[in-house]
C-alpha positions in Angstrom: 112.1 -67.9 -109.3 110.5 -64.3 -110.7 112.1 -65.6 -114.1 111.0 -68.7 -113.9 107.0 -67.5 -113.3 107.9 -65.0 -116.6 109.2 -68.0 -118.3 105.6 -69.8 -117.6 103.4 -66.6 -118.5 105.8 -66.3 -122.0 105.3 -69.9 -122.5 101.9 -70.2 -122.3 100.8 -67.0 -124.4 103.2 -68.4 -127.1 101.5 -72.4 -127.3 98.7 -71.4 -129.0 97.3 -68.6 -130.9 94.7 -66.4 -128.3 91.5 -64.6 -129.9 91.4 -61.3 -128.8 87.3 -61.9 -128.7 87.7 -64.9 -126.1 90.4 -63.1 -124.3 88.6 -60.0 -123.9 85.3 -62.3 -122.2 87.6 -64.5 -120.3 89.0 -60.9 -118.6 85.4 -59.8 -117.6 84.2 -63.0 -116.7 86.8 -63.6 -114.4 88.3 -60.2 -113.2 85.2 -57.3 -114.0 81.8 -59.8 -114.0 81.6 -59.4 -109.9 82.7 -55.7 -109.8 79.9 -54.0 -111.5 81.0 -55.0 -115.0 82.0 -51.9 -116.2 85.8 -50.3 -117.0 87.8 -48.0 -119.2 88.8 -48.8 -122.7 92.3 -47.6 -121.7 92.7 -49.7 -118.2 91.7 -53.4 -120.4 94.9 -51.9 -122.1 97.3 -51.4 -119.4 96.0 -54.5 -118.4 97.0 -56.6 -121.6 100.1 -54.7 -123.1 102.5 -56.2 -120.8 101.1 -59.5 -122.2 102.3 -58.4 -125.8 98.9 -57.7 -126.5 98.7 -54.1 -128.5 95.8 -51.6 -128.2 95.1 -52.2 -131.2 94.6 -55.6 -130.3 92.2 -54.2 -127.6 90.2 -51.9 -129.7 89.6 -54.5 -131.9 88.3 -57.0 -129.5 85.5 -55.0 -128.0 83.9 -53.5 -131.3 83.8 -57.3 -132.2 82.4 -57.6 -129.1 80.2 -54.8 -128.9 78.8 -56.1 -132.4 77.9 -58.9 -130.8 76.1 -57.7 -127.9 78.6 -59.1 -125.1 79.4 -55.4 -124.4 77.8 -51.5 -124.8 79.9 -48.5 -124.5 79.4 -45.3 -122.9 81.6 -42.3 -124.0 82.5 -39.8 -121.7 84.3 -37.2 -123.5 87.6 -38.6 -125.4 87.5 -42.0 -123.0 85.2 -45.3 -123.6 83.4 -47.4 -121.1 82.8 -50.6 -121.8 80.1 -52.7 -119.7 79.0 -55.9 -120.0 74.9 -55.9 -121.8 72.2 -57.9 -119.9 72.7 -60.7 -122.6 76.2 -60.4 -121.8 75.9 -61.0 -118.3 72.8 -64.1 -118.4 76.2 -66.0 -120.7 78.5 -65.2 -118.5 76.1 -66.6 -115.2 75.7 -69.9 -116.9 79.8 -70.1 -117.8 80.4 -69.4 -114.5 77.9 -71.8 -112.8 80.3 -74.2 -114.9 83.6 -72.5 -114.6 83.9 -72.0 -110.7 81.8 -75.2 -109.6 82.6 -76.6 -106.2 81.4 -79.6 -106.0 79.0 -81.2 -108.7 75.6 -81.8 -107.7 74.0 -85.3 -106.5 71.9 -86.7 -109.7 69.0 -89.3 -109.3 69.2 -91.2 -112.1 66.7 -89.0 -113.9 67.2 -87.7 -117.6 65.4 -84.6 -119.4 64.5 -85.0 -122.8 63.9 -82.7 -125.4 62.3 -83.7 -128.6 62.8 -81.0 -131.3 60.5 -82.6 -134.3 58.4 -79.4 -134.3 61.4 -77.1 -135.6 63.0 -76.3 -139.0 66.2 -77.1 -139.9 68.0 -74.4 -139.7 65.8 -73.7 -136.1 67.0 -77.2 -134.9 70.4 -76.6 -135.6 69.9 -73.1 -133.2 69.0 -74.7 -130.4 71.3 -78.2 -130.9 74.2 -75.7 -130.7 72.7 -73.6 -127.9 71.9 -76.8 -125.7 74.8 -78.5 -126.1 76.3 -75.9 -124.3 74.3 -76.1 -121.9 75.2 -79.3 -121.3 72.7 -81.7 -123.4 73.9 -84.1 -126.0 72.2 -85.2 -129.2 70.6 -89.0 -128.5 69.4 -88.9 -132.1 68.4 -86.4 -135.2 65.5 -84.9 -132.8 66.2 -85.5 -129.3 68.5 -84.2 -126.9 69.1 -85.1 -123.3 71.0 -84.2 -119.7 71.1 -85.6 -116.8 68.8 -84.1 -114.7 69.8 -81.4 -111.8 67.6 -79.7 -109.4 69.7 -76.6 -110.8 67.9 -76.6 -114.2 65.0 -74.7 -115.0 64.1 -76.7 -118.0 60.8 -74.1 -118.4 62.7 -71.1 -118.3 65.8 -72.4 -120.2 63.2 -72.8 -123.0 62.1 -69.2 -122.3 65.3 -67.9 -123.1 65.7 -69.7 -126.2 62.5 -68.7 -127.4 61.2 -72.6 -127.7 58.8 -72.7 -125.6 55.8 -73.2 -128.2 58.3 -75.6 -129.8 60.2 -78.1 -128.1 58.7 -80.7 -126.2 59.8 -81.1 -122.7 59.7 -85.1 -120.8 61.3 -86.3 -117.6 62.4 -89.9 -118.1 63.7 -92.3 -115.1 66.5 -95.2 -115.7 64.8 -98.3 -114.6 67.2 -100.9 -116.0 70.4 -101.5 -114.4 71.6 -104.3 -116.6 72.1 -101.9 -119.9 74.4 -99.3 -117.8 77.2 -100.5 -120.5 75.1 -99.7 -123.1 74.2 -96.6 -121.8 77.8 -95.5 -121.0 78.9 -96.0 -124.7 75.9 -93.7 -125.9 77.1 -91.2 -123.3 80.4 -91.1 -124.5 80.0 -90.8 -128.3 76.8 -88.1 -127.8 78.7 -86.0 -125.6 82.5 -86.6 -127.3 83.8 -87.4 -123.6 87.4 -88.9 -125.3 87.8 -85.2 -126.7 87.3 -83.9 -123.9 88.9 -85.7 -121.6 92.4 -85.4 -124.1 91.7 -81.3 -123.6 92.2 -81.8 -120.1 94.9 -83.8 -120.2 96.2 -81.1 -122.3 95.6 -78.4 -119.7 97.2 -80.6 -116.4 99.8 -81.1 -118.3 100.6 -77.4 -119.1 99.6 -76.2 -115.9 100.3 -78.8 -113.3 104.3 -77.4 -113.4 102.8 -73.7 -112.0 101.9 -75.3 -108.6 105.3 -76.4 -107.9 106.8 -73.5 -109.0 104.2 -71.2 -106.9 104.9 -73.5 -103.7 108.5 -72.8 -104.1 108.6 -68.6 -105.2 109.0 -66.2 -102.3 106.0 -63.7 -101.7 107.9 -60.6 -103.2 108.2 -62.9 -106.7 104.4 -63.3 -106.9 103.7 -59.6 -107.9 100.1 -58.1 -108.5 101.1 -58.0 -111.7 102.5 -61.7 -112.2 99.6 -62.7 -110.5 97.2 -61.2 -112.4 98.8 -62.7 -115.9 98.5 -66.1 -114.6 95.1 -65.7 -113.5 93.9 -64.8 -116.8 95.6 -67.3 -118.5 94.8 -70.1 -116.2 90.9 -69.4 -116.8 91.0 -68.6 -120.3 92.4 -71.8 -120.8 90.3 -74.0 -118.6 87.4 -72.0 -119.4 88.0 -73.3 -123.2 87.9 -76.4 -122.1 85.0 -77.2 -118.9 82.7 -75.0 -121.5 82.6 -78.2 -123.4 82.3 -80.4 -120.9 78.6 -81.7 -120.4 79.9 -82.1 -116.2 77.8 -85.5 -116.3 77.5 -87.2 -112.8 80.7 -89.7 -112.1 78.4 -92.7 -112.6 78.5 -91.9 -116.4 81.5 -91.0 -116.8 85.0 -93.6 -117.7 87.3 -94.4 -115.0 89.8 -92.0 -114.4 88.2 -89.3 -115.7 90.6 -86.1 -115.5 87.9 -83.3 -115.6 88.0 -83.4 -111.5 91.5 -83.7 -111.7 91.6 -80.2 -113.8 89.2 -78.6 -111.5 91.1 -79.2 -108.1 94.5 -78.1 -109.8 92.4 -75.3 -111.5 91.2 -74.4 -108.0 94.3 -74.8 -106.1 96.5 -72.5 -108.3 93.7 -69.5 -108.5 93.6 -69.8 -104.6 97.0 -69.6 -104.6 97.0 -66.4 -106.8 93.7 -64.7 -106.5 94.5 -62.1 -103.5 97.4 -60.7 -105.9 95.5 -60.8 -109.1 92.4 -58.8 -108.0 95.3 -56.2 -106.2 96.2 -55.8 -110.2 92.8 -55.0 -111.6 92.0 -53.3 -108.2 95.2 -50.6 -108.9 94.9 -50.7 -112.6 91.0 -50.2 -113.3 88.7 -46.9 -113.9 85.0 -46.7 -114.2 82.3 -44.2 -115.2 82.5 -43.4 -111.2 86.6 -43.3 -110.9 87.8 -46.2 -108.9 86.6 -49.9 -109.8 84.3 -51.5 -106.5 85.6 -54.4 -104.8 84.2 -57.9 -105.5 81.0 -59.1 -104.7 80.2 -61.3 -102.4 79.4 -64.1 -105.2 82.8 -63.8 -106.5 83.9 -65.1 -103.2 82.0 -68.3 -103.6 83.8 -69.5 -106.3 85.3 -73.3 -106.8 82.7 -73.6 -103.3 84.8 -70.7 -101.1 88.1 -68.4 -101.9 89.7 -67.0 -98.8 88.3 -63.1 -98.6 91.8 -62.1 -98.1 91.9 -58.4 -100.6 92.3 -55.4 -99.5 91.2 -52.8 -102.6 
């Protein structure tokens, strides 16, 4: 069975090619986020070369990263620590309120509206990117909506984004039962739901054969090490994919939509795997201040509760 979990791990580095960039952020998201954010240049690569992935590879990643003000560095003598920035870590908040979700929130039937006239081109196209993954979708040219959630801070969103002055902000309620069709098709096209939905198709189908074969290994075959590979490979690919997702409430979504069907086998397998994976970065991992501190109690709350069953 050990071969057969290496087999999976091989198979699913060599499907598609991996950015070193997005690799590097799925690892801190996932693994480092919840444990102060900070670790040695050379533990990322003990913890990637037995993936095939070279330091070089490594080294590469976080300048690109540091460039782009995910990460800072902090030399002490020869060796680099890199942490995650305070832009790094308000991304990686909002990826994970969508990553690890439990259970969606209870919408009623109210939509915010954002009416971008007052921009420039090139400012509308900003924040059209920036929203939309967020979770809004483009109604028309000017106006993006999202269903509403008592999660959202509309206000402060716009803070962040600097479009406060800018952007219009309107609440709007749904009145009119008898267009729901109507409405449903506009959903779908403005927020590209069939794309979606074939990405998660894509990712049961590659990872629905891991639960059978983690049901059936023995303890001894799910090593720290095993289990941290499949950890980081089952969010870096998920995470590629609920990113996109707009997580609209089920009463505008199609039938049989597969996004919950992701999130429960998503959930199931990193239950499954968790304990040995955060052994792996526990043994493997140096900070600033030597040994890396356990997770915080946020981590735990992930996918609405992990079992709290590590010992670092």
């Amino acid at each position: 069975m050990a071969q057969k979990l290496d087999d999976f791990i091989r198979h699913a580095l060599d499907a598609q090619p991996i950015s070193g960039t997005s690799l590097i952020i799925s690892l801190y998201g996932d693994a480092l986020s919840h444990r102060g954010g900070e670790v040695w240049l050379g533990s990322l690569s003990l913890l990637l070369e037995p993936m095939g992935f070279s330091d070089r590879f490594v080294r590469t990643a976080v300048f690109r990263l540091q460039k782009e003000e995910w990460l800072e560095v902090e030399k002490l003598g020869r060796r680099s620590y890199y942490r995650i920035t305070e832009r790094g870590m308000n991304q990686f908040r909002h990826a994970e309120s969508k990553i690890y979700l439990g259970e969606p929130p209870e919408w009623d039937g109210k939509w915010d509206l954002l009416l971008l006239e007052g921009n420039s081109k090139n400012e509308r196209a900003r924040l059209k990117k920036e929203l939309s993954w967020l979770g809004f979708g483009q109604l028309n040219n000017t106006l993006m909506a999202a269903p509403s959630s008592s999660q959202s801070d509309i206000p402060a969103l716009l803070g962040e984004l600097n479009a406060s002055d800018s952007v219009i902000y309107f609440r709007a309620d749904y009145p009119y039962p008898r267009s729901e069709q109507s409405l449903k098709e506009r959903v779908s096209a403005s927020w590209s739901l069939e794309q979606i939905s074939q990405h998660y198709h894509e990712f049961i189908a590659s990872f629905r054969p891991l639960t059978a074969l983690l049901r059936d290994c023995h303890q001894e075959d799910l090593t720290p090490e095993r289990g941290f590979q499949l950890r980081l490979l089952l969010i870096h690919f998920y995470r590629r994919v609920v990113l996109r997702d707009p997580l609209l409430p089920d009463a505008l979504l199609p039938a049989q939509w597969e996004g919950q069907i992701a999130r429960n086998l998503c959930f199931n397998i990193y239950q499954r795997i968790d304990p040995a994976a955060t052994r792996y970065v526990s043994e493997r991992c140096e900070t600033t201040i030597g040994q890396l501190p356990p997770p915080a109690a946020a981590y735990y709350r992930r996918f609405g509760g992990l079992h709290n069953q590590i010992t670092t």
